[in-house]
C-alpha atoms as a printed R data frame, in Angstrom:
    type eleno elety resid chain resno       x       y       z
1   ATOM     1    CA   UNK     A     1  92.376 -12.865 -85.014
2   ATOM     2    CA   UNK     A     2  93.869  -9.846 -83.905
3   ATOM     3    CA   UNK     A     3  92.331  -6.994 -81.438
4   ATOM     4    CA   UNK     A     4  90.643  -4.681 -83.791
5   ATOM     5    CA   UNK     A     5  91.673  -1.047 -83.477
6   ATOM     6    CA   UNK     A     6  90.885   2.148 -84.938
7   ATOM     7    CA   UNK     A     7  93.317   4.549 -85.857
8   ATOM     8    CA   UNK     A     8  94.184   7.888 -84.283
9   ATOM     9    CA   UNK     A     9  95.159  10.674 -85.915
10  ATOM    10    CA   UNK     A    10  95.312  14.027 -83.794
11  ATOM    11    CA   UNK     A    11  98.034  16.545 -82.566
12  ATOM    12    CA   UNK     A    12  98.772  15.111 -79.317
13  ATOM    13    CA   UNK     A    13 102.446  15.084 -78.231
14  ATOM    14    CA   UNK     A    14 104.489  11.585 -79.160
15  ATOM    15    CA   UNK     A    15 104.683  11.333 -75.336
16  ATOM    16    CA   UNK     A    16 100.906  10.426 -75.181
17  ATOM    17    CA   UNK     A    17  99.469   7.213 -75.990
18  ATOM    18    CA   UNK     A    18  95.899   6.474 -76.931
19  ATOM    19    CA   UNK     A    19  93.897   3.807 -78.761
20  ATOM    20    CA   UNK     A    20  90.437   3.060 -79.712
21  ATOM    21    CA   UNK     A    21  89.129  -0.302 -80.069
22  ATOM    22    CA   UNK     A    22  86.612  -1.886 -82.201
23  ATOM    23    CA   UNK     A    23  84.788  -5.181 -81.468
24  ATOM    24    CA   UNK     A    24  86.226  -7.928 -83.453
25  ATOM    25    CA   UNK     A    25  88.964 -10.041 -82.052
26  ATOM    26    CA   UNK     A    26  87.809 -11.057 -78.587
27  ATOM    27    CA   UNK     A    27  86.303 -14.109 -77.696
28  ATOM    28    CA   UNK     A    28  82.978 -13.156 -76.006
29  ATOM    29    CA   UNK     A    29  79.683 -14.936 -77.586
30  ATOM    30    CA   UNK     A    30  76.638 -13.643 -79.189
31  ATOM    31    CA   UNK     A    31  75.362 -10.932 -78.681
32  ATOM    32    CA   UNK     A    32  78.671  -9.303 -77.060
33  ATOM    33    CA   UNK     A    33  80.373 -10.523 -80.268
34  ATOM    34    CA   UNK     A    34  83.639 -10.356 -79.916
35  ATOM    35    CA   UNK     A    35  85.664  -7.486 -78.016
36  ATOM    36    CA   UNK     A    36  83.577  -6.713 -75.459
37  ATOM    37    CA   UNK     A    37  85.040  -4.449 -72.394
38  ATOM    38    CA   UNK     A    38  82.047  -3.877 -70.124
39  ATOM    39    CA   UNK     A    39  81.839  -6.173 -67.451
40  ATOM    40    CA   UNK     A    40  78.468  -4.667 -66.518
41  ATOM    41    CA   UNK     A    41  76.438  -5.526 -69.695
42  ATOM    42    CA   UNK     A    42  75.866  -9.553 -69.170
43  ATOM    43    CA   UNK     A    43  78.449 -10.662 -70.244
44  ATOM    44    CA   UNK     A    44  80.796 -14.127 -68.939
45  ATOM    45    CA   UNK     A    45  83.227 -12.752 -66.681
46  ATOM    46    CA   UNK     A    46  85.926 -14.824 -67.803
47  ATOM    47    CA   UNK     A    47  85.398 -13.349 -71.496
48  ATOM    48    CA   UNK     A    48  85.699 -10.037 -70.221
49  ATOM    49    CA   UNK     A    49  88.763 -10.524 -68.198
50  ATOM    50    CA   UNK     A    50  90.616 -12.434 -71.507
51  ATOM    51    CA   UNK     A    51  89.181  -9.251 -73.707
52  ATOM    52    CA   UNK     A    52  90.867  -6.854 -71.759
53  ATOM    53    CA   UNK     A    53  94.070  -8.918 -71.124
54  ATOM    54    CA   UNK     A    54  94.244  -9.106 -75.146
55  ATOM    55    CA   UNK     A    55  93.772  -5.509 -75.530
56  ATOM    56    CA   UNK     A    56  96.696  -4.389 -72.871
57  ATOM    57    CA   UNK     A    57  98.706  -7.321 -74.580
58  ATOM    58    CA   UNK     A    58  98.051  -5.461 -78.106
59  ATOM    59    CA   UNK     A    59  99.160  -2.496 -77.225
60  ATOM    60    CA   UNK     A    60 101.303  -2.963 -74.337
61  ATOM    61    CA   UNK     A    61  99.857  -0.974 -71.786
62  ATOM    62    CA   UNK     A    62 101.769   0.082 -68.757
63  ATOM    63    CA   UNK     A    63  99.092  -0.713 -66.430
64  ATOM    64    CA   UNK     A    64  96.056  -1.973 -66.125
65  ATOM    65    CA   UNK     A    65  93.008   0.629 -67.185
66  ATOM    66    CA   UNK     A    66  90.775   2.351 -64.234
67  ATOM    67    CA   UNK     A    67  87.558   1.281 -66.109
68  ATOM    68    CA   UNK     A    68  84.798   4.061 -64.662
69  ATOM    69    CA   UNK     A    69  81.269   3.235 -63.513
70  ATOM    70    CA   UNK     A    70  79.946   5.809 -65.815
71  ATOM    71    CA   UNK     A    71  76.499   7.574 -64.807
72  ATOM    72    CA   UNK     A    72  76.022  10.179 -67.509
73  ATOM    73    CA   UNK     A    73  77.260  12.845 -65.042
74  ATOM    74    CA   UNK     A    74  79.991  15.279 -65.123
75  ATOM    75    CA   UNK     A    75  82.108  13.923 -61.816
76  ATOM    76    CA   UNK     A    76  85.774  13.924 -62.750
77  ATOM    77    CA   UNK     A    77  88.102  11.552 -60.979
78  ATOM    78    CA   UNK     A    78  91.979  12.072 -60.680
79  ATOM    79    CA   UNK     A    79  93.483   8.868 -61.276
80  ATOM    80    CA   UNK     A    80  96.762  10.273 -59.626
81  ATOM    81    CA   UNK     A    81  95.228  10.558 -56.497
82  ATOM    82    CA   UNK     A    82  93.690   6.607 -56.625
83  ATOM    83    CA   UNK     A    83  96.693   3.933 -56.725
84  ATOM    84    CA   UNK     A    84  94.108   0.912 -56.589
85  ATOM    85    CA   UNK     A    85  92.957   0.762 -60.406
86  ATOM    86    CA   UNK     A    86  89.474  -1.097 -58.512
87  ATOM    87    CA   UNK     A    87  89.094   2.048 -56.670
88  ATOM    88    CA   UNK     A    88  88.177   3.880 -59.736
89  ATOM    89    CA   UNK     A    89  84.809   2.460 -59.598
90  ATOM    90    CA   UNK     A    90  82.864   5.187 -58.067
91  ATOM    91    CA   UNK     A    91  80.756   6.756 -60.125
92  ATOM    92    CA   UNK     A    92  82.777   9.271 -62.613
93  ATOM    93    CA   UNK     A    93  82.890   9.813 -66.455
94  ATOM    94    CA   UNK     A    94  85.915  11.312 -67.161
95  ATOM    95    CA   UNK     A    95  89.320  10.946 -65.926
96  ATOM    96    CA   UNK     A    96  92.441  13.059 -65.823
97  ATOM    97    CA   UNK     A    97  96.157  12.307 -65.219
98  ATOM    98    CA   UNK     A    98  99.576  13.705 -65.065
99  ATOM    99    CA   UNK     A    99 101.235  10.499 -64.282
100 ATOM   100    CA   UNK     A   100 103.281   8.095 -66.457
101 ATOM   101    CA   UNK     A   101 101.500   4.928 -66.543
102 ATOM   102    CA   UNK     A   102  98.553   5.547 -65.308
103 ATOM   103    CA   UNK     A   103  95.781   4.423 -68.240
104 ATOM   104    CA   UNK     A   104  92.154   6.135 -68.335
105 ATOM   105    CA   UNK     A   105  89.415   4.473 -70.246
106 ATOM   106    CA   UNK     A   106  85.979   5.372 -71.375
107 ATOM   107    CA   UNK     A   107  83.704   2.426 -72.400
108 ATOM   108    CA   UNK     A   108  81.345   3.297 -75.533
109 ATOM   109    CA   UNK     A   109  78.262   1.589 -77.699
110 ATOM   110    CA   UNK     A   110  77.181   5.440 -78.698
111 ATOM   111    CA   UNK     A   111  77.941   7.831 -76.459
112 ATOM   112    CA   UNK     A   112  80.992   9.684 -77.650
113 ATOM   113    CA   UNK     A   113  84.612   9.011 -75.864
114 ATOM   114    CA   UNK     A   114  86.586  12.621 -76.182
115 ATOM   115    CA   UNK     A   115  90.160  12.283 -75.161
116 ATOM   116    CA   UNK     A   116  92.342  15.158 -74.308
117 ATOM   117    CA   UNK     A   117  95.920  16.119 -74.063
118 ATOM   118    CA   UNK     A   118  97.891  19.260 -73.205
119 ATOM   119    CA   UNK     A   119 100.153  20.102 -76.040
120 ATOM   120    CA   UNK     A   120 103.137  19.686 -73.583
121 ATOM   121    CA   UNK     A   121 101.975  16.033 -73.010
122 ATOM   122    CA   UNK     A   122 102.135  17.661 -68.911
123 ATOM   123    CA   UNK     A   123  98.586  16.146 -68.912
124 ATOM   124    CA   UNK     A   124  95.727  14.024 -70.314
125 ATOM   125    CA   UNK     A   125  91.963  13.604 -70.008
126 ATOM   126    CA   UNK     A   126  89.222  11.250 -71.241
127 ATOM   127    CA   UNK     A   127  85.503  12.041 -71.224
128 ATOM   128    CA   UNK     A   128  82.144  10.139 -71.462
129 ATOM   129    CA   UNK     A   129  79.973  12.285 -74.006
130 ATOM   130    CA   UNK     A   130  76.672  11.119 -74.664
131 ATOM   131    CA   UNK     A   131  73.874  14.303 -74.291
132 ATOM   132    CA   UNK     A   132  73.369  13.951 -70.648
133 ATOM   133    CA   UNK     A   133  76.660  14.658 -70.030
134 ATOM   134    CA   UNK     A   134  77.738  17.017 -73.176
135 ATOM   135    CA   UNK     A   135  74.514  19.096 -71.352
136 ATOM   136    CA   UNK     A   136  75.509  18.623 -68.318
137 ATOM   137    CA   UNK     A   137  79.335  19.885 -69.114
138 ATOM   138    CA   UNK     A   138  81.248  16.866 -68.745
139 ATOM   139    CA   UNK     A   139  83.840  18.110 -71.478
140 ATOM   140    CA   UNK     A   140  84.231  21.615 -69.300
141 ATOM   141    CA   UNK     A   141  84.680  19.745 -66.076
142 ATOM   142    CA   UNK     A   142  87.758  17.478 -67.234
143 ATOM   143    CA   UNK     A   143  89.321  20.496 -69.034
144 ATOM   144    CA   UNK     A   144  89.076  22.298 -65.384
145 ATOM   145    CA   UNK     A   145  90.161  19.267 -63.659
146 ATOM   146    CA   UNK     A   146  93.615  19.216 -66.232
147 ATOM   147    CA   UNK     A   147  94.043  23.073 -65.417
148 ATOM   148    CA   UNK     A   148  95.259  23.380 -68.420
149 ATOM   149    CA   UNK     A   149  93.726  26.926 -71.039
150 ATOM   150    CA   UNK     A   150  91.208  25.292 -73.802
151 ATOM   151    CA   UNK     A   151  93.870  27.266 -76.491
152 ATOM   152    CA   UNK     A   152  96.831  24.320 -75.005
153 ATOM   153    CA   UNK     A   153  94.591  21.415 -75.737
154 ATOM   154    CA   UNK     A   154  94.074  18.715 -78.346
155 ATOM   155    CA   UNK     A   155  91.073  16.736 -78.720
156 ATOM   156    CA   UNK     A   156  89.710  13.733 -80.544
157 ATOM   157    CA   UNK     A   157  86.541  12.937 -80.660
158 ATOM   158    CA   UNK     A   158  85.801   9.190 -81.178
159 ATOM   159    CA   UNK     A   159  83.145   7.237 -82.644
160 ATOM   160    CA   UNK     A   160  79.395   7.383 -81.143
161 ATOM   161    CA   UNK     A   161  76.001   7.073 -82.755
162 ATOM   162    CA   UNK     A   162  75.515  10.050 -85.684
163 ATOM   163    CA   UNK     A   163  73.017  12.242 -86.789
164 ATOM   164    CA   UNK     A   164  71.302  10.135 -89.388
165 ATOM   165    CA   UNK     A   165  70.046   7.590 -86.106
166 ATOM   166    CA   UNK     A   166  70.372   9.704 -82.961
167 ATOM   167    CA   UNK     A   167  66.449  10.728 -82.931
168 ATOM   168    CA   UNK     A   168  65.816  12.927 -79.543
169 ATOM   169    CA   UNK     A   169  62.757  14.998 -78.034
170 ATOM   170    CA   UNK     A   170  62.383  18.658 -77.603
171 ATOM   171    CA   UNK     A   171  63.521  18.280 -74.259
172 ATOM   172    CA   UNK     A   172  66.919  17.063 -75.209
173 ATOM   173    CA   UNK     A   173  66.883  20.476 -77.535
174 ATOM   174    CA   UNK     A   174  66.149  22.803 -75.172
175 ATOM   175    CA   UNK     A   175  68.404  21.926 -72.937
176 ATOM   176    CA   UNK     A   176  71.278  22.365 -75.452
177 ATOM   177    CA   UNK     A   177  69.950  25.762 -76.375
178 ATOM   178    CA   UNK     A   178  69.286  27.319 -73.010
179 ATOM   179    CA   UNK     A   179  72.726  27.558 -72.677
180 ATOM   180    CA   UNK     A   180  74.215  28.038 -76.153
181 ATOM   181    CA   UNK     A   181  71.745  29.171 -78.651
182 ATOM   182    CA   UNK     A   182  74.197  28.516 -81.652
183 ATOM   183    CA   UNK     A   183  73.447  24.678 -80.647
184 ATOM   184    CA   UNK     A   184  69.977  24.668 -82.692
185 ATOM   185    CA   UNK     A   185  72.433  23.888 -85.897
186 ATOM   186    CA   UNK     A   186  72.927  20.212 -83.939
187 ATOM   187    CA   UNK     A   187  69.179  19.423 -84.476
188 ATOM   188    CA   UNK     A   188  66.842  18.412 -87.661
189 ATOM   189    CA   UNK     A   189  63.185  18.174 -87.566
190 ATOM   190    CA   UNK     A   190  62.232  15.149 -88.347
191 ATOM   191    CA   UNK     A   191  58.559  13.538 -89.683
192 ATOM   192    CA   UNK     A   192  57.585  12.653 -86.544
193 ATOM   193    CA   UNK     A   193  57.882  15.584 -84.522
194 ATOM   194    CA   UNK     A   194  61.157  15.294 -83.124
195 ATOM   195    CA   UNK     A   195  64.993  15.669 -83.949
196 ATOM   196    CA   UNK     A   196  67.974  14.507 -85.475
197 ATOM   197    CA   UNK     A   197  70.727  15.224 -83.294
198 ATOM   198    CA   UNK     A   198  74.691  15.863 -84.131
199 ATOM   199    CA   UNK     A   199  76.333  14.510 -81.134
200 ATOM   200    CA   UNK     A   200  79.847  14.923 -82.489
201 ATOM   201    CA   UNK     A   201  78.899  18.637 -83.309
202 ATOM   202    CA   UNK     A   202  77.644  19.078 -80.086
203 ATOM   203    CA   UNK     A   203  81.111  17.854 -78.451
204 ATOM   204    CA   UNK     A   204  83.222  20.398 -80.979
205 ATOM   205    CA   UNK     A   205  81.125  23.412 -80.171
206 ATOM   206    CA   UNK     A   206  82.211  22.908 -76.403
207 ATOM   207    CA   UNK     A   207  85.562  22.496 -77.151
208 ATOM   208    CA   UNK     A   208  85.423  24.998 -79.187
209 ATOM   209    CA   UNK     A   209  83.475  27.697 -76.730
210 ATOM   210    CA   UNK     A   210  86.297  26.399 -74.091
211 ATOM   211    CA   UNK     A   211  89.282  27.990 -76.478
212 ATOM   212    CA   UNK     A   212  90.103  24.483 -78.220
213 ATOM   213    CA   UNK     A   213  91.420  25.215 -81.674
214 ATOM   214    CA   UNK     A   214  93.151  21.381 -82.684
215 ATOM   215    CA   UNK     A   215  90.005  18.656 -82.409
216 ATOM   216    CA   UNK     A   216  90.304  15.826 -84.860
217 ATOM   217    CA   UNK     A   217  87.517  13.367 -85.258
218 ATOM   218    CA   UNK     A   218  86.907   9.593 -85.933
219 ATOM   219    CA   UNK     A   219  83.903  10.622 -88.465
220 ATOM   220    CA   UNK     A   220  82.894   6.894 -87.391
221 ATOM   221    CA   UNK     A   221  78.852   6.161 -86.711
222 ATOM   222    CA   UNK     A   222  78.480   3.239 -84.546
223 ATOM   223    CA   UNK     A   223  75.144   2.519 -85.444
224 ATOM   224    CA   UNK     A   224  76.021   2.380 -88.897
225 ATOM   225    CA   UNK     A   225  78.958   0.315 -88.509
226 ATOM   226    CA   UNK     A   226  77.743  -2.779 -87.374
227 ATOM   227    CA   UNK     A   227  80.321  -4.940 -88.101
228 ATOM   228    CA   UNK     A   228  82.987  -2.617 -86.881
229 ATOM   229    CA   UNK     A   229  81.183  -1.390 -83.748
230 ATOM   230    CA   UNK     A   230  78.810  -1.777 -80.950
231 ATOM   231    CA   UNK     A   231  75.801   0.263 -80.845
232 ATOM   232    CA   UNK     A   232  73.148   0.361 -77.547
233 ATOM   233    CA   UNK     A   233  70.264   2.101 -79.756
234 ATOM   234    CA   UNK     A   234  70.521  -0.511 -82.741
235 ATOM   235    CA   UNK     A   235  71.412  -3.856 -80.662
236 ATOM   236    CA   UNK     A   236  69.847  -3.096 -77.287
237 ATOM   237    CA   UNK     A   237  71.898  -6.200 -75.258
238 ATOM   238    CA   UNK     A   238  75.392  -5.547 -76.529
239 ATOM   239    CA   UNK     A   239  78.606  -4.875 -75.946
240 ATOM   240    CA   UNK     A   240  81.271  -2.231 -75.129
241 ATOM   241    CA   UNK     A   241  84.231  -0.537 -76.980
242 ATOM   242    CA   UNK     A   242  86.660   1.183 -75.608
243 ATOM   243    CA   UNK     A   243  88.772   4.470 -75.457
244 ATOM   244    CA   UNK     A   244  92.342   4.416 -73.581
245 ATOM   245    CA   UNK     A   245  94.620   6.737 -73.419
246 ATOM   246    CA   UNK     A   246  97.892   7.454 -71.200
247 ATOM   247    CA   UNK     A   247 101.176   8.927 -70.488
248 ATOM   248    CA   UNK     A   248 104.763   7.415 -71.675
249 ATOM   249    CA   UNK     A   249 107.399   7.100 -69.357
250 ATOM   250    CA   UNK     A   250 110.196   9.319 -69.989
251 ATOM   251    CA   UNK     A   251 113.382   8.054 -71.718
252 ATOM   252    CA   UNK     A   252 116.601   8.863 -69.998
């Protein structure tokens, strides 16, 4: 069975590479079923390791990925600055890079993976955007880190958990609006007092507010997709997807 994928399509440069996967073709057990990437969620070590040697087999990737210990924070690290790919795993949730080769990935079962690129293909970032971190600016802190104007970007926003399951409290609300009062649109009262929250229209409106004008979207709802993806709210013990994205060497 091959590695399953999902497909791409956004205005970064051809010199850019950048892949998605889904969780079928790996061979981790129940309940990491298949394609799981997270070697902190339970899972056999061994089925790890062979998941992510399929996945840089499947799309030949020039090295191998500096997987993050995400925290839900907004630290940023520069993956040009840290040869050792094992170095990488401080705590961070978004990565940047202006080197060939060098592969960032953000592991998902929710939260929303952004990936960015400058339209020059100079430079590329990857984010970890679940609310803690769309709050806390994670997006804002790996556009500074690429030094690159919002108006020079692209974006993609990948698949995470959508409106229809992502139930939050007021808190989650208010901290949304106290700095962006537009962000009330993201939220839906619900029956029980609380709110339906728009994750992926949360991640846009900061793009947008930080001059982005080209973001493209998977549309893709993990916890709907249950046969395509991993979700942490509707499994609880589960696996990890994962978002990669890197530079191409230059030709000549």
């Amino acid at each position: 069975m091959s590695v399953g994928l999902l497909p791409i399509d956004w205005s970064a440069p051809p010199q850019v590479g950048a892949a998605c996967t889904l969780r079928g073709g790996g061979v981790s057990g129940v309940p990491w079923a298949t394609l799981n990437l997270g070697s902190h969620v339970g899972d056999a070590a061994d089925a790890v390791a062979e998941n992510r040697r399929r996945v840089a087999a499947a799309l030949a990737l020039p090295a191998a990925p500096y997987w993050l210990q995400q925290a839900h924070g907004t630290v940023v690290l520069d993956a040009d600055t840290v040869a050792d790919v094992a170095a990488a795993a401080a705590p961070a949730d978004a990565a940047v890079s202006r080197t060939a080769g060098r592969v960032l990935a953000i592991l998902v079962a929710d939260c929303m993976p952004v990936l960015l690129a400058a339209l020059d293909g100079t430079v590329i970032g990857a984010a970890h955007a679940g609310w803690r971190g769309l709050a806390a600016g994670v997006l804002e802190a790996a556009i500074d880190a690429m030094g690159v104007p919002g108006a020079q970007l692209c974006a993609w926003l990948g698949p995470a958990i959508g409106p229809r399951h992502f139930e939050v409290g007021d808190e989650v609300r208010e901290q949304f609006l106290a700095a962006d009062a537009e962000a009330a649109a993201a939220f839906s009262a619900n029956e029980r007092g609380r709110w339906q929250c728009d994750l992926a229209w949360l991640a846009r409106r900061r793009l947008q507010r930080a001059g982005l004008t080209r973001i493209a979207s998977a549309g893709l709802c993990t916890y709907d997709e249950a046969a395509r993806c991993y979700s942490y709210r509707r499994d609880g013990r589960t696996g990890r997807m994962a978002a990669l994205l890197w530079l191409h060497a230059k030709v000549g």
